[in-house]
N, C-alpha and C positions, 0 to 999 in steps of 0.2 A: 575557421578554427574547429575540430572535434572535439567537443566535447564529450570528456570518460565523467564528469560530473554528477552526482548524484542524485539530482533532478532540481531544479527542471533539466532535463540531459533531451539527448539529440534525441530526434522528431524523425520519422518515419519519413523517406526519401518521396514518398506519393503523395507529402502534405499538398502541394502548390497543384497537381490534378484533384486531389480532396477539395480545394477552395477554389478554384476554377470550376469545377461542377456544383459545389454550394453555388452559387454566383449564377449561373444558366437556368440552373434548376428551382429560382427562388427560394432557397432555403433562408437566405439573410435577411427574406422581408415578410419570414410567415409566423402567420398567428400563432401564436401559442395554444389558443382556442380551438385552432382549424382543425380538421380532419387530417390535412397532410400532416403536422405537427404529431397526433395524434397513432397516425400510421407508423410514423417515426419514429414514438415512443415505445410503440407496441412492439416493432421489427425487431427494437435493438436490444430490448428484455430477452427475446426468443432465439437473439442473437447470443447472447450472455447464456443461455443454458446449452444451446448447442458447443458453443467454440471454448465456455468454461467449465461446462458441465455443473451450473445452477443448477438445483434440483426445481420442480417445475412448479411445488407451492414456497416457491420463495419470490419474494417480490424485491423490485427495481425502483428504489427511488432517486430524483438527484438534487443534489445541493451545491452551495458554492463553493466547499473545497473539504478537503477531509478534516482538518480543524472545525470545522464548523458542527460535526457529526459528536465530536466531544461534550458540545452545549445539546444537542438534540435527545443523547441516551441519559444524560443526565437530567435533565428537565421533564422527558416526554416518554422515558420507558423504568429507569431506576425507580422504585418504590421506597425504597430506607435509605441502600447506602450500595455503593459498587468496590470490590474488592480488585484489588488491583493488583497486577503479576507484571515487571518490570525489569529493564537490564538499561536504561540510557536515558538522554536527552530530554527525549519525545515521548514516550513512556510516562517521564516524571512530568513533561508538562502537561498529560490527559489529566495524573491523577490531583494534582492540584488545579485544573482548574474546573474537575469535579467537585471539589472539595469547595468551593465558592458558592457552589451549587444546591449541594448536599455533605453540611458539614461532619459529618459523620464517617465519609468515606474515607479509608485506610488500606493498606497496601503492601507489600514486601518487595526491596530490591534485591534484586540476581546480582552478581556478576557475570560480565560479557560471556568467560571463560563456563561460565554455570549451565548445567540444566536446570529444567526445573525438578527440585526434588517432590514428587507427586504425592507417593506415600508418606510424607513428613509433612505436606501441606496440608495448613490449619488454615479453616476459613470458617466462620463463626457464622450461626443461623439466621441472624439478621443481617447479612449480606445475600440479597440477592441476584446479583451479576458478578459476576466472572469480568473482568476486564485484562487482556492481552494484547499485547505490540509484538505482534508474531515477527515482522520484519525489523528490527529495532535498526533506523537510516543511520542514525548518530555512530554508532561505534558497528557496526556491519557483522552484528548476530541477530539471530533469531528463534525460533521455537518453531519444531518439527512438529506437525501431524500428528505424528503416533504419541509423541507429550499430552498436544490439543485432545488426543482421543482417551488418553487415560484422567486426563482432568474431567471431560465431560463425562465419563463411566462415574467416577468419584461423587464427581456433586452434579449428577443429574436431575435433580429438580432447578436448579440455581440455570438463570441465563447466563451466556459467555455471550459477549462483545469481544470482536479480533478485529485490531489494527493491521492493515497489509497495504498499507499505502506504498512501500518500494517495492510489493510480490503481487498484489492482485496482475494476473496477467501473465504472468513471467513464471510462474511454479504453480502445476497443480493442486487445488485447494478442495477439502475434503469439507465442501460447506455446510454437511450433516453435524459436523462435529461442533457448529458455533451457531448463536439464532442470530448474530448480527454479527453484519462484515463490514470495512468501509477502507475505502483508497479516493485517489485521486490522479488524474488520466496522467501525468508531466511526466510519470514515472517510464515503469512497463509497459504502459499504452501508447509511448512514444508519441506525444500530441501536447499543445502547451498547456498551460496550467490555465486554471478555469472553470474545472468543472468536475465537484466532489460526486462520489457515488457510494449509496448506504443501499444495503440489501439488509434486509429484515424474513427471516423465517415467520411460521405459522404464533410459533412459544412468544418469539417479541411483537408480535404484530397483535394477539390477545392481550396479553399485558399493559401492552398503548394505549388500549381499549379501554382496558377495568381502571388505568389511572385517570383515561379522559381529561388529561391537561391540555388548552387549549390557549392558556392566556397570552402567546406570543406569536412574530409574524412566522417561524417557524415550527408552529407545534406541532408533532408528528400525528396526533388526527387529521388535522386539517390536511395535511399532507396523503395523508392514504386517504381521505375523501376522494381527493382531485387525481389519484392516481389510479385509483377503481375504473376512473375513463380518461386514461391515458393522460391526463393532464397534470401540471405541477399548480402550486400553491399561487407562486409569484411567478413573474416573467422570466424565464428559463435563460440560459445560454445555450437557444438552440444549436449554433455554428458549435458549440462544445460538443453537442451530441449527433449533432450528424457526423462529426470525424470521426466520431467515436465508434458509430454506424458504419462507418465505412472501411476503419479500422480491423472491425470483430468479424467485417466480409471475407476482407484480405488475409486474414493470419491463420495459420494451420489450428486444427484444434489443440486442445493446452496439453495435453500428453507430448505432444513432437517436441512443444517449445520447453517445456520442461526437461526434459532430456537434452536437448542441446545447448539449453543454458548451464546444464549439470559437467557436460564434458566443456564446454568454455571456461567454466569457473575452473575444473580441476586443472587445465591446464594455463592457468592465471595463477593458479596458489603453488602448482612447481614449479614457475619461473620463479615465483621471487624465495619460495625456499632453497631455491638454488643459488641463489645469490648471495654475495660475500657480506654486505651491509644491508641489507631489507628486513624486515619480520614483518610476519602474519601477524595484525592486530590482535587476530582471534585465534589464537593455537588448537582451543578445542575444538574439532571438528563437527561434534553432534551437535553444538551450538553456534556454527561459522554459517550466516550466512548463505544462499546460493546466488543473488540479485545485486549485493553491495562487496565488495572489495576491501577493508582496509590494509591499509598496510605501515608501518611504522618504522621509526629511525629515529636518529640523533635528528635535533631542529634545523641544524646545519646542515646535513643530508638532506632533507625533505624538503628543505626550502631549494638546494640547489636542482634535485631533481625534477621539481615542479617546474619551476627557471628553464631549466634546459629542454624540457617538453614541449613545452612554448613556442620554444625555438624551432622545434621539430612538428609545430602546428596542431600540435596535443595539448589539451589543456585537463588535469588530473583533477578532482573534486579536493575539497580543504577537509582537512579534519573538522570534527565539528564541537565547536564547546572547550571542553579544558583538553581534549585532544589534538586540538588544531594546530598546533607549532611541532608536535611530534607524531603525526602522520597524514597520507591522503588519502584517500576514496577512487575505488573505481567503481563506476556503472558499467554490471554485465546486465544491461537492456535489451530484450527484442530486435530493438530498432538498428540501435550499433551492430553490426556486419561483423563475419568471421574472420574478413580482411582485415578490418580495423585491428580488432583483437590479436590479430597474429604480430601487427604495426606494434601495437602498446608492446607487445610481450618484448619481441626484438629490440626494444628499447631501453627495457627496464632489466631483462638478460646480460646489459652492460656497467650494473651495478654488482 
């Protein structure tokens, strides 16, 4: 079955040579300690600036999944309270369950169809983070670059924390413009789920610092201790990172792939504007998405279209949350092929 699903979605055609070489190469029985471990951690940092264009004092750390990075900026880099900038789902469960954290923090919802109004945003002095869900997976908007860069001009002394758990990978990211990033590989990286990834700039990496919170098995000291020489805290999911390794080898730099995810999408969003019963989830364009798809109907519509995809060995992602009966998802991924896309288009062309 292909999965157009919104992650975990389809895996990169070279996994089973990826684990086949894990497997020869001892990677499934090495230390975390080792040196090879170590080289391996080093490679795939150096990987991440060349093929993502990481800037080169920004550091790589890894965790167990991008939820997990929500407990980490709250506990180990937030100092009062983090301000939060939302449109969905996933969005609202950061800032709640910051809020558990650090009762303090508070926040403003968007609408999908929204930008963010920058000049009209109010964030008060005792917020010092910035928190954004650039990729919002739930309803497939998100928040453009040039947003991200007129916020960080605004409240340039405040840290930005940015959610790209469905874009790291997949779209060009201007990681000057945020001190912390964080996804996880199911997505864009076309690989299973397993293995969270938090990148911290110079600004969050000081701040870590001066709060010196230490009391969990997570705390992001202890963390950048063991990452100074290439090591993780706890016992890693190396098999996570050497696909990952091997992933960032294979894929063109993030300029190519962002442009050809740009004309894939565009030509996914005039199929279905062409169509007699479809709509665009997200109408506005400045805030539609490049990575996620939705698209909406009657529940009866969506449910038979889903059905008959099935059929046709396509399986479409669920809306997600209080959208789920009235639209579905599609992952425009990496991994997923031009062919496949052209398959879904021809499909949904018949609506």
């Amino acid at each position: 079955m292909l999965t157009f699903a919104a992650g975990p979605s389809k895996v990169y055609e070279a996994l089973p040579h990826y684990l086949n070489d894990a497997y020869t190469q001892g990677i499934l029985s090495a230390n975390h300690r080792s040196s090879v471990f170590m080289s391996l951690y080093e490679e795939t940092e150096q990987l991440m600036k060349e093929k993502l264009h990481l800037p080169e004092n920004y550091q790589l750390l890894f965790t167990s999944s991008a939820t997990e990075n929500w407990e980490i900026i709250s506990q180990s880099i937030v100092q009062s309270a983090s301000f939060h900038v939302y449109s969905g789902s996933f969005g609202k469960k950061w800032i709640e369950f910051a809020k558990y954290i650090l009762p303090h923090t508070d926040g403003i919802k968007i609408q999908a169809n929204q930008v963010i109004d920058v000049p009209n945003l109010e964030i008060e002095e005792r917020f010092d983070l910035i928190a954004i869900t650039q990729n919002e997976t739930s309803n497939a908007s998100q928040v453009s670059m040039d947003y991200l860069e007129a916020i960080r001009e605004k409240y340039a002394k405040k840290l930005i924390a940015v959610d790209t758990t469905s874009s790291m990978g997949g779209i060009e990211l201007r990681f000057e413009l945020a001190d912390i990033w964080y996804a996880s590989v199911q997505k864009c990286f076309g690989l299973p789920a397993g293995l969270g990834i938090l990148i911290l700039g110079p600004k969050a990496k000081e701040q870590t610092l001066q709060k010196g919170e230490r009391g969990r098995y997570n705390s992001l000291t202890f963390m950048l201790e063991n990452a100074a020489s290439y090591q993780t805290h706890y016992t890693p999911n190396v098999l996570g990172i050497y696909l990952l390794n091997r992933v960032l080898q294979d894929i063109p730099e993030i300029q190519h792939t962002d442009k050809s995810l740009r004309e894939r999408m565009l030509k996914l969003e005039t199929c279905i504007a062409q169509t007699s019963s479809l709509r665009l989830l997200v109408d506005n364009e400045l805030s539609r998405s490049t990575t996620v798809l939705g698209v909406s109907g009657p529940e009866e519509l969506i449910t038979r279209v889903k059905k008959e995809a099935e059929k046709q060995g396509m399986q479409l992602g669920s809306g997600y949350g209080p959208l789920k009966p009235t639209s579905f998802r599609i992952a425009n991924f990496p991994a997923i092929t031009d062919a496949e896309i052209d398959r879904l288009i021809a499909f949904l062309s018949t609506y």
